[in-house]
FIDO-796788 format. One record per residue (C-alpha): residue in one letter; x, y, z. Coordinates in Angstrom, 1 decimal, decimal comma, padded with zeros to 4 digits, m for minus. Layout:
<atoms>
ATOM   resn     east    north       up
ATOM      a        X        Y        Z
...
</atoms>
This chain:
<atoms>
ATOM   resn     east    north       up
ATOM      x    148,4    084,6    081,8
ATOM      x    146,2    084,6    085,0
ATOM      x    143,0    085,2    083,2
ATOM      x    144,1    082,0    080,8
ATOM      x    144,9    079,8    083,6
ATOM      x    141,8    081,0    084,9
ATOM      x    139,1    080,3    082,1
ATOM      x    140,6    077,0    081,3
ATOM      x    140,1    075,8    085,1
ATOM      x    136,5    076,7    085,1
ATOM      x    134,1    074,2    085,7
ATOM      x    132,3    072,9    082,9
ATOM      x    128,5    073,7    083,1
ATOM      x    126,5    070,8    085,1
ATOM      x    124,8    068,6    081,6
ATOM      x    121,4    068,4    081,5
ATOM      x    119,3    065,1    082,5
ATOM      x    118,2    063,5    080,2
ATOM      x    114,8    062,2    079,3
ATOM      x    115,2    058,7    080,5
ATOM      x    116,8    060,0    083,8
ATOM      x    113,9    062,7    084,3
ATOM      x    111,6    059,2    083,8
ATOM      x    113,1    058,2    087,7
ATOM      x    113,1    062,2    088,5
ATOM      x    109,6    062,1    088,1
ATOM      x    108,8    059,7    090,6
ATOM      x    111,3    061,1    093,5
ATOM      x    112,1    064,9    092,4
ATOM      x    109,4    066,1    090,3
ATOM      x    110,1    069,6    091,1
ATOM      x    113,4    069,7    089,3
ATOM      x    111,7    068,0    086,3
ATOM      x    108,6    070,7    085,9
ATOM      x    110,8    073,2    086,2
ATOM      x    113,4    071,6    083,6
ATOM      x    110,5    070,4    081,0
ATOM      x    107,9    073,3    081,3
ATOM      x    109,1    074,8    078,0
ATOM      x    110,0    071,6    076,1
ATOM      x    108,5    069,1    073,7
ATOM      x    105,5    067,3    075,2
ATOM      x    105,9    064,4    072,8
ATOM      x    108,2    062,6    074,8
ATOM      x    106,3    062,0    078,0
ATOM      x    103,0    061,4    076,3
ATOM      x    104,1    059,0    074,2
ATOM      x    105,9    056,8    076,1
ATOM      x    103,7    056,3    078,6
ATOM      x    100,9    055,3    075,7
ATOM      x    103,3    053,5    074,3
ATOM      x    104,4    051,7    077,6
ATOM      x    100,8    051,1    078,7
ATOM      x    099,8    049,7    075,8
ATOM      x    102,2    047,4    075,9
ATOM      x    102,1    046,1    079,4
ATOM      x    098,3    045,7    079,4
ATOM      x    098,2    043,8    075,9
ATOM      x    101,7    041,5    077,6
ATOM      x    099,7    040,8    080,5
ATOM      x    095,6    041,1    079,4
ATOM      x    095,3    036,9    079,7
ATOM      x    096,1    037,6    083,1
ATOM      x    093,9    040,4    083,6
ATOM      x    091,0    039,2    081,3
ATOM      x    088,7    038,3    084,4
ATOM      x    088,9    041,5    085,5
ATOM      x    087,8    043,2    082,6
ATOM      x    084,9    040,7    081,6
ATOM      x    083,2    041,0    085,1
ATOM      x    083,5    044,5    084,6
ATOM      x    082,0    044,4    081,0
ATOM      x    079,1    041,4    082,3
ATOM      x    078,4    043,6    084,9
ATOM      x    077,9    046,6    082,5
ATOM      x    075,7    044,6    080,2
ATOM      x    073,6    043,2    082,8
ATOM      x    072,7    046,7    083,9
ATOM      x    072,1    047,3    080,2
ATOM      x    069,9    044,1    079,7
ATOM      x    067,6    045,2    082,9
ATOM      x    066,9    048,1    081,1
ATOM      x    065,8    047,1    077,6
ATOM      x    064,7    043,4    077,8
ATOM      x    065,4    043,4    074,2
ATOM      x    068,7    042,3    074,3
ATOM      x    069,3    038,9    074,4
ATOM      x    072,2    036,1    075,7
ATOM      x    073,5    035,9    071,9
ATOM      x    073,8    039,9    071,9
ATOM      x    075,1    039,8    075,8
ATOM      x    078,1    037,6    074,9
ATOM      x    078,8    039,4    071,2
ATOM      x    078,7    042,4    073,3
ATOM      x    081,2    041,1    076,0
ATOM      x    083,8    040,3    073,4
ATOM      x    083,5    043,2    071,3
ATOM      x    084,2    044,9    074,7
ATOM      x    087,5    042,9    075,5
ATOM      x    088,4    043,4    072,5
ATOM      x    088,6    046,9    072,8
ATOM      x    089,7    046,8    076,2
ATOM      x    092,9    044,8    075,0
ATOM      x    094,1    046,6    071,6
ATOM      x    092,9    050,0    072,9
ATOM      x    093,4    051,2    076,3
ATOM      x    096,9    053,2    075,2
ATOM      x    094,4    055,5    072,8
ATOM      x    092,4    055,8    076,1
ATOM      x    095,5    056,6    078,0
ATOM      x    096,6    059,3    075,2
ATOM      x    093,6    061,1    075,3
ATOM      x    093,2    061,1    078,9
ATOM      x    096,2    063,0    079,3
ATOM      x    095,0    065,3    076,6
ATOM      x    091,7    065,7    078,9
ATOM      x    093,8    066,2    082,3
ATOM      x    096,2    068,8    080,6
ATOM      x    093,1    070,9    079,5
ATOM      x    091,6    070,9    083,0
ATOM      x    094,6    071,3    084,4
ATOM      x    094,9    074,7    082,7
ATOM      x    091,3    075,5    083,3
ATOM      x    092,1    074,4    087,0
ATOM      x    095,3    076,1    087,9
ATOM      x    093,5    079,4    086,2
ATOM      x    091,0    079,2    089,5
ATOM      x    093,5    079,0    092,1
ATOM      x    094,8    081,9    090,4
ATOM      x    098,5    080,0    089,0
ATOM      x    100,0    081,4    085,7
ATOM      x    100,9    077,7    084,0
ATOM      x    100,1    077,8    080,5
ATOM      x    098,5    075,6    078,1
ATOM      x    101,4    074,6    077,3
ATOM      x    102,9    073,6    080,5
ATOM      x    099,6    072,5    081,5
ATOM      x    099,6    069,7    078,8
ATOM      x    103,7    069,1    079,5
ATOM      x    102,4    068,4    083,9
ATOM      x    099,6    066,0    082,7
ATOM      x    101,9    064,0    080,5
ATOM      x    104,9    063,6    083,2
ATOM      x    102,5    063,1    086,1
ATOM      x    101,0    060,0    084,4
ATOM      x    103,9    058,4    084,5
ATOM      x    102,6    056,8    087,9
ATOM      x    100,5    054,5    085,6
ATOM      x    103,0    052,7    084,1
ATOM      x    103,8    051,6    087,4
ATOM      x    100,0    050,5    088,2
ATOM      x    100,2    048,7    084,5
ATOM      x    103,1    046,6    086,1
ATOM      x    101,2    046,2    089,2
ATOM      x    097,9    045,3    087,5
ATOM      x    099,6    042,6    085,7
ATOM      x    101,8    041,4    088,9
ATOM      x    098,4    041,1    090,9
ATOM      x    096,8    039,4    088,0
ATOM      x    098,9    036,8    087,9
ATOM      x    098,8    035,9    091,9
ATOM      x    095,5    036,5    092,5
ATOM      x    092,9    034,2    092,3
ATOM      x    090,6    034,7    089,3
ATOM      x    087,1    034,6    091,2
ATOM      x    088,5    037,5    093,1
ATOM      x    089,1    040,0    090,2
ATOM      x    085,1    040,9    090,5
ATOM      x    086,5    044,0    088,5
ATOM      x    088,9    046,8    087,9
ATOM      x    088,6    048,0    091,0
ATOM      x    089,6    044,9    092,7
ATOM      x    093,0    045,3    091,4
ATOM      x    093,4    049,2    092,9
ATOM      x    095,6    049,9    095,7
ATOM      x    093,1    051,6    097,9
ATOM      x    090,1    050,9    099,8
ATOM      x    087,7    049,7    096,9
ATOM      x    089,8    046,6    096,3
ATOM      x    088,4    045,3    099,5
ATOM      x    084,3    045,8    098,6
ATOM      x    082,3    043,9    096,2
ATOM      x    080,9    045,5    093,7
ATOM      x    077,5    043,5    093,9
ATOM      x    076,6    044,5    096,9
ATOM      x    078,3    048,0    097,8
ATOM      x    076,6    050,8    096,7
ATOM      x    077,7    051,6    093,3
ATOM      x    077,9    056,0    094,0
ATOM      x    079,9    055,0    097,8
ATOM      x    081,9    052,4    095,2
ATOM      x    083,1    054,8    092,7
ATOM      x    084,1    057,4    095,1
ATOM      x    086,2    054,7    097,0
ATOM      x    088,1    053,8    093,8
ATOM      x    089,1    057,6    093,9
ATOM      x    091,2    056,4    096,9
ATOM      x    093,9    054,6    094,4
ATOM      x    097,3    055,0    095,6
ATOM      x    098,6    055,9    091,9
ATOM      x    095,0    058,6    091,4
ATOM      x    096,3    060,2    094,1
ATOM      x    100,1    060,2    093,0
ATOM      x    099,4    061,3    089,7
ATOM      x    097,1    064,0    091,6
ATOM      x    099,8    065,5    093,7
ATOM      x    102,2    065,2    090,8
ATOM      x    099,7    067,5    089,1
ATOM      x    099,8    070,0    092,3
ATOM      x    103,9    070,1    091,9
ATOM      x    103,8    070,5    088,8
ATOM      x    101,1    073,8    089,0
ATOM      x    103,0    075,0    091,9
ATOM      x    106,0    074,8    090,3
ATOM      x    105,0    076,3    086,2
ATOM      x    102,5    078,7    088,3
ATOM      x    104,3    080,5    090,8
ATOM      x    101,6    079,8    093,7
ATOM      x    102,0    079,5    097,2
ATOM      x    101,6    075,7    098,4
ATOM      x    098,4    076,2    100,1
ATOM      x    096,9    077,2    096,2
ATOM      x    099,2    074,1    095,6
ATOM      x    096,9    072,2    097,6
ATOM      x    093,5    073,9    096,9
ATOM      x    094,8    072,8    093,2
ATOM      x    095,0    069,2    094,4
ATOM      x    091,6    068,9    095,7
ATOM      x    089,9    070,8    092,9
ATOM      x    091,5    068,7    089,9
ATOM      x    090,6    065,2    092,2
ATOM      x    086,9    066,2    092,8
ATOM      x    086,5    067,3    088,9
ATOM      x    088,4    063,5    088,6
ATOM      x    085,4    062,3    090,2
ATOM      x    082,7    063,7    088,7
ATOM      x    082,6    061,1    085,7
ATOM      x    083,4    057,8    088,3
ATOM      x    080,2    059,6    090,7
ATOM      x    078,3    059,7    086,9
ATOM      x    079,0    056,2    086,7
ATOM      x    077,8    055,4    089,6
ATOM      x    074,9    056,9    089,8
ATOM      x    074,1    055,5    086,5
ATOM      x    074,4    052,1    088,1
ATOM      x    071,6    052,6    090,9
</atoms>
């Protein structure tokens, strides 16, 4: 009779959070969330924040459209110092074909990012000595991009109260330092590396560091070492950019 009285006034085991609660996990607890998601599906998180970027880019791309065509005029113009072959007619053929693309397919460019990250993640986490799989590592990559579908929103907020002439480029929508230099004028290696600085690069960066910390049994000082490894291999390309501009 005891024992009876006894099993049937047992708690109930604590349910699960669910996917769309681990979504606002993410952002405040992303310990809990590694730790819950390190074996499961990584579907989930990688396509929803495709998805959602896509979405909030193509919403708010007349907004944003400035933005984008400095950034491609500015591109071109590089390209047209170089081979004086190409002409105004190609220029602006090249200029739409490049909005184009930047408006239908930057959630491809956001899926196969995350693909990129997870595999250096892995590769990463392997050199401070963490035992994350490839699994895992593909699992952290997808839930610590979920920091961009904020800077989507806040892309498309600034877009719409800024004034045009001042969206001189991607960058100038970044919350860091590199919103407040012009492109023109700044050194274009010094200009990259600033636009490292983004508040959400570095939140999806130390979202990365949890996430190896916590799938790779390290201490928090590899944690760390983690952090500034995967953000200088992050810069690599931006620093190739860069120096390809000069």
């Amino acid at each position: 009779m005891t024992e009876s009285t006894a099993s049937i006034s047992a708690p109930a085991p604590a349910k699960a959070p669910t996917f769309w609660e681990d979504l606002i996990d993410i952002l405040f607890q992303p310990a809990g969330v590694f730790r819950r998601r390190e074996n499961k599906s990584v579907w989930p998180p990688l396509l929803f924040v495709t998805i959602a970027v896509a979405l909030i880019v193509y919403a708010t791309f007349n907004t944003l459209e400035p933005a984008f065509s400095a950034e491609i005029t500015r591109g071109m113009a590089q390209a047209a110092a170089k081979n004086p072959q190409i002409n105004a007619e190609m220029l602006a053929k090249m200029r739409d074909m490049g909005l184009t693309y930047a408006k239908y397919t930057v959630g491809l460019g956001v899926f196969f990012a995350m693909l990129v990250i997870g595999v250096v993640t892995w590769l990463a986490a392997k050199m401070v000595g963490a035992r994350t799989t490839f699994h895992a590592a593909l699992v952290i990559a997808a839930w610590s991009y979920m920091p961009r579908v904020i800077g989507a929103v806040l892309n498309g907020v600034q877009g719409l109260i800024m004034d045009p002439a001042s969206l001189t480029g991607q960058l100038a929508l970044s919350i860091g330092p590199a919103r407040f230099f012009d492109p023109t004028t700044t050194n274009p290696l010094l200009y990259q590396l600033l636009g490292r600085f983004d508040l959400i690069t570095l939140w999806v960066t130390v979202l990365l560091a949890v996430g190896v910390y916590v799938t790779g049994k390290i201490s928090k000082g590899r944690a760390v070492a983690f952090a500034v490894l995967i953000w200088v291999i992050g810069s690599l390309p931006m620093l190739r950019q860069g120096y390809m501009a000069m």
